[in-house]
N, C-alpha and C positions, 0 to 999 in steps of 0.2 A: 366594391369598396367606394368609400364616400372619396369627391375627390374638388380639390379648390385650386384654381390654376392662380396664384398671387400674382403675376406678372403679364401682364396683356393692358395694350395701350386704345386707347380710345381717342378722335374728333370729333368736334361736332359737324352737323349738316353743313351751318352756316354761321357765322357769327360777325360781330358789326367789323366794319373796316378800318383798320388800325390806321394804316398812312391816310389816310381821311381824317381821322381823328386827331392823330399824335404828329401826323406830317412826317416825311422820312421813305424811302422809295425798299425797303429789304422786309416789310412787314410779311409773315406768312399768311396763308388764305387758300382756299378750295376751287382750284377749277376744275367744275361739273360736268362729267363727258357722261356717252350713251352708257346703259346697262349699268345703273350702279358702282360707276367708276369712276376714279377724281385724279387730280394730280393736287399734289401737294406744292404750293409755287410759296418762295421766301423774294421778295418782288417781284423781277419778271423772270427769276431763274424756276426753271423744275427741280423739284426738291426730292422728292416720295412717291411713286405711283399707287394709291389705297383704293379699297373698294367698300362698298358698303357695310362692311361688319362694324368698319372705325364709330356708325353713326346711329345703325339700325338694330336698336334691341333686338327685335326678332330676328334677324339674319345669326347675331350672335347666338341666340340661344340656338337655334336649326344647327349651327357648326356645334358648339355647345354638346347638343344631344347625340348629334355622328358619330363622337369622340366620347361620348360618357361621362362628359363635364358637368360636374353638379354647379358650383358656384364660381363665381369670378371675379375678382377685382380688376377695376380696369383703374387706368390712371393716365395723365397726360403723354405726348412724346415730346422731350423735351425742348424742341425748336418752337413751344409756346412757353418758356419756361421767362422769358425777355429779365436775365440776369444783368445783362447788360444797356438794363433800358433805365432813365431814370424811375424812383422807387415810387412814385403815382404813378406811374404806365404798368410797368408789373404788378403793382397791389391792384389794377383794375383787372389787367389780363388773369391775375389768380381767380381774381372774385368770379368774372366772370364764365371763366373752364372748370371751376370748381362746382359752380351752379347747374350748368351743360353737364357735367359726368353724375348730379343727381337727378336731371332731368331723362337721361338715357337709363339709369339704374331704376325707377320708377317705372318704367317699363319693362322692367324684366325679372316679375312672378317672383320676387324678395331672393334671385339669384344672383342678381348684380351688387357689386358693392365699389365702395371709389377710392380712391387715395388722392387728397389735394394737392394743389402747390402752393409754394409762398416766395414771397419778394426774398430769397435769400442774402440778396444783398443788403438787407438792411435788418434786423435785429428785432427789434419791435413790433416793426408790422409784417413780419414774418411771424411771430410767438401769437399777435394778436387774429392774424388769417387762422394761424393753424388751430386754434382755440375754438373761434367762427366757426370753420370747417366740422369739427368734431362736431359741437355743438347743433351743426343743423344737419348730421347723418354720416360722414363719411365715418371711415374706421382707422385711416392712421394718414399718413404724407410723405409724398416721394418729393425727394431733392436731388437735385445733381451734386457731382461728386468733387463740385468748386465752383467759386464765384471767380472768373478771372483767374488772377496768379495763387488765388488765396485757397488752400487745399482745408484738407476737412480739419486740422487742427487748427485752426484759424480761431481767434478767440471770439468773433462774432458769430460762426458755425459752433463751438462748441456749448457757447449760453444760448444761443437755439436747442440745440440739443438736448440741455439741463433742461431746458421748460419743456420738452415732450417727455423727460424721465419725470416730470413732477407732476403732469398730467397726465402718465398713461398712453400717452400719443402713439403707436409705431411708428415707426419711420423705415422706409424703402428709399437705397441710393441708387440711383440708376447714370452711370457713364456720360459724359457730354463734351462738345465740343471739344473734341479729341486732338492730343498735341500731335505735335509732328506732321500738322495738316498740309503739309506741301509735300514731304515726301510720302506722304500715304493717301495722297488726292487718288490715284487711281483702284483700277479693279476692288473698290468695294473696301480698301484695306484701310480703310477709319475705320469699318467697322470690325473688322476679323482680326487686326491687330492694334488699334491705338485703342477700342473699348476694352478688351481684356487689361490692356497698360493703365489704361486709367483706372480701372476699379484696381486692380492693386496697390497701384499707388495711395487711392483714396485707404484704404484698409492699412498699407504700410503707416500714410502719415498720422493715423490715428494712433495705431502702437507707438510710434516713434517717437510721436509729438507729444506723447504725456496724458491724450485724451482720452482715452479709456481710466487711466490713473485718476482722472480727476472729475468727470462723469461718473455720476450714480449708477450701481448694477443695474438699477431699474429699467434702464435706457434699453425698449428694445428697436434695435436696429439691423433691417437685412439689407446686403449688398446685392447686387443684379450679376446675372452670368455667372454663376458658380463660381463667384468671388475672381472672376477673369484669372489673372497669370496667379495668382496669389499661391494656392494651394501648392502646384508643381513649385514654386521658388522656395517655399517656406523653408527649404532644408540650407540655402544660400543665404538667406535672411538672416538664419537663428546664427549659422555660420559666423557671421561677421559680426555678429551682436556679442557673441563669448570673446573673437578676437581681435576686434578691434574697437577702442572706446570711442571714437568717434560717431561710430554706426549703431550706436544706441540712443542718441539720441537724449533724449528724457525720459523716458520709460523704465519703473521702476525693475520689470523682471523681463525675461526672454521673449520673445514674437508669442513664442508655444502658449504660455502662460497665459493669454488672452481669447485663444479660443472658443471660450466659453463667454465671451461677450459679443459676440455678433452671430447673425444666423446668412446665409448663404441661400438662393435660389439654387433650380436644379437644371437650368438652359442651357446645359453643355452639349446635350445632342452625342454625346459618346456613352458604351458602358461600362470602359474602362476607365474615362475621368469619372462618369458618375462612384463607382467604385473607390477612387481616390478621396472624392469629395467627403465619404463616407466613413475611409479610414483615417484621415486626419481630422474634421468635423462634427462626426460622431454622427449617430441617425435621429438624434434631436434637434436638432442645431442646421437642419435643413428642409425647405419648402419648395413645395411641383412650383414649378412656371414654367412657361410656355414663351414670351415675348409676340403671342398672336395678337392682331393677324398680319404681322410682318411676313414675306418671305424667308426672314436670313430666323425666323421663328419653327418652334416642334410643330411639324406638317400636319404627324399625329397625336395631338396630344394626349399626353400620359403614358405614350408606348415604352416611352426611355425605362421610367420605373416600374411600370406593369411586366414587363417581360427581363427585369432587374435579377441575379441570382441574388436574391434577399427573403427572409421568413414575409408570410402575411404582415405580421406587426409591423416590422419595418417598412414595407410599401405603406402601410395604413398611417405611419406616422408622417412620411414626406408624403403622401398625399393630401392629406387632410386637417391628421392629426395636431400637429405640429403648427399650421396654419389657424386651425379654430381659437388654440390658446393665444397666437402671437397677434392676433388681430380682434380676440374678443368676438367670433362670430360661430 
């Protein structure tokens, strides 16, 4: 089976030095240890321990071919995403990691493909990056899933949005800077529990907020991590949405009712969520990822669906299928 992993994150080797540049002591940056190993440092803190797949086409394809990985998009992680930078600091760091993830895709035998980023914080030269992007190769753009306080109904996120439904753009939301960072500082629980919270949330305040209502069908848009808490709550959701007016928000019909406007990666690492994902979601409406080559990433990728109780077809569509349409490759 032909297979496209959407979700797998990319660094570069090297790149210029921000607190140099922009002045400010929290910039990220790569310290290079032996054996193709680095640590990920956000000033003088350790951030990520990576190793050469983040940087080295050929290391990734070698993993790549282990696993039976035909193609891959890769795309930023988001602690280069500098939302919170002013908007000429992020419109360079876009330009610049945007550039770097088609210099690394260049190297990898027309299997590599990219997803960009943009100044989300600002409107314009976020529509205009992403426009850029398209236009010199990538295939669609991942966002985080808020700028600050401002979640995804946000009216300057959703006329971003119009401009990827009017251009074809995809778009990939991927989790960040995750609330509840003080009680969830330890044992890893930003990521195991505040990234699931926040991709639901982001999905919640999209129904809620009236943005899918008011966003073209055109818009296509997938969430990261099997849409995180989303799926399991939907029944609490719909719940309060029939019984209480409040908890509807602006949306003109039920949670259910929108299903069919977003697609969902498959990074659950379960085959009983993946089965879940399947029966509320449908076997259209979902694409393979991985989140390689992280740790808390599919070790093997593809095994989750490969070894899925599901016909051919269906593997064939979350693997590939489903992917070639929603990304135009």
């Amino acid at each position: 089976m032909n297979v496209i992993d959407i979700h797998s994150h990319f660094f570069p080797e090297t790149w210029v030095d921000l607190s140099e540049k922009f002045g400010g002591d929290d910039w990220p940056w790569l310290r290079h240890m032996d054996n193709g190993k680095a640590m990920l440092m956000k000033g003088s803190k350790e951030f990520r321990p990576i190793y050469s797949a983040c940087w080295d086409a050929q290391v990734r394809l070698e993993e790549m071919d282990r696993d039976g990985v035909d193609k891959q998009i890769i795309s930023a992680t988001p602690i280069l995403f500098a939302y919170e930078r002013p908007v000429e600091q992020a419109l360079y760091c876009a330009q610049i990691f945007n550039d770097a993830a088609l210099e690394i895709c260049a190297k990898g035998n027309n299997r590599l493909f990219a997803l960009a980023q943009v100044p989300l914080q600002d409107v314009d030269a976020s529509c205009k990056e992403a426009s850029r992007a398209m236009a010199t190769g990538h295939v669609g753009i991942q966002i985080g899933n808020h700028v600050g306080p401002k979640n995804m109904d946000d009216e300057g996120v959703l006329t971003f949005l119009q401009h990827c439904a009017d251009e074809d753009i995809p778009v990939f939301v991927h989790p960040w800077d995750m609330m509840a960072s003080d009680r969830t500082k330890d044992y890893m629980m930003g990521w195991t529990v505040g990234m699931p919270a926040e991709t639901q949330l982001s999905i919640v305040s999209m129904i809620l907020g009236g943005g899918f209502d008011r966003i073209s069908e055109n818009l296509k848009i997938c969430f990261a991590h099997g849409g995180g808490s989303f799926t399991f709550l939907l029944g609490r959701l719909e719940n309060a949405w029939h019984h209480r007016d409040i908890a509807r928000g602006k949306s003109q019909h039920p949670p259910s009712y929108y299903l069919n406007r977003f697609y969902l990666d498959t990074a659950v690492f379960d085959p009983d969520s993946l089965q879940l994902l399947i029966k509320k979601m449908g076997e259209d409406r979902l694409m393979f990822g991985t989140d390689y080559p992280f740790p808390l990433g599919e070790q093997e990728m593809g095994k989750l669906i490969k070894t899925a109780d599901l016909s051919d077809l269906a593997k064939q569509k979350l693997l590939a299928g489903n992917a070639e349409k929603f990304f135009n490759i």
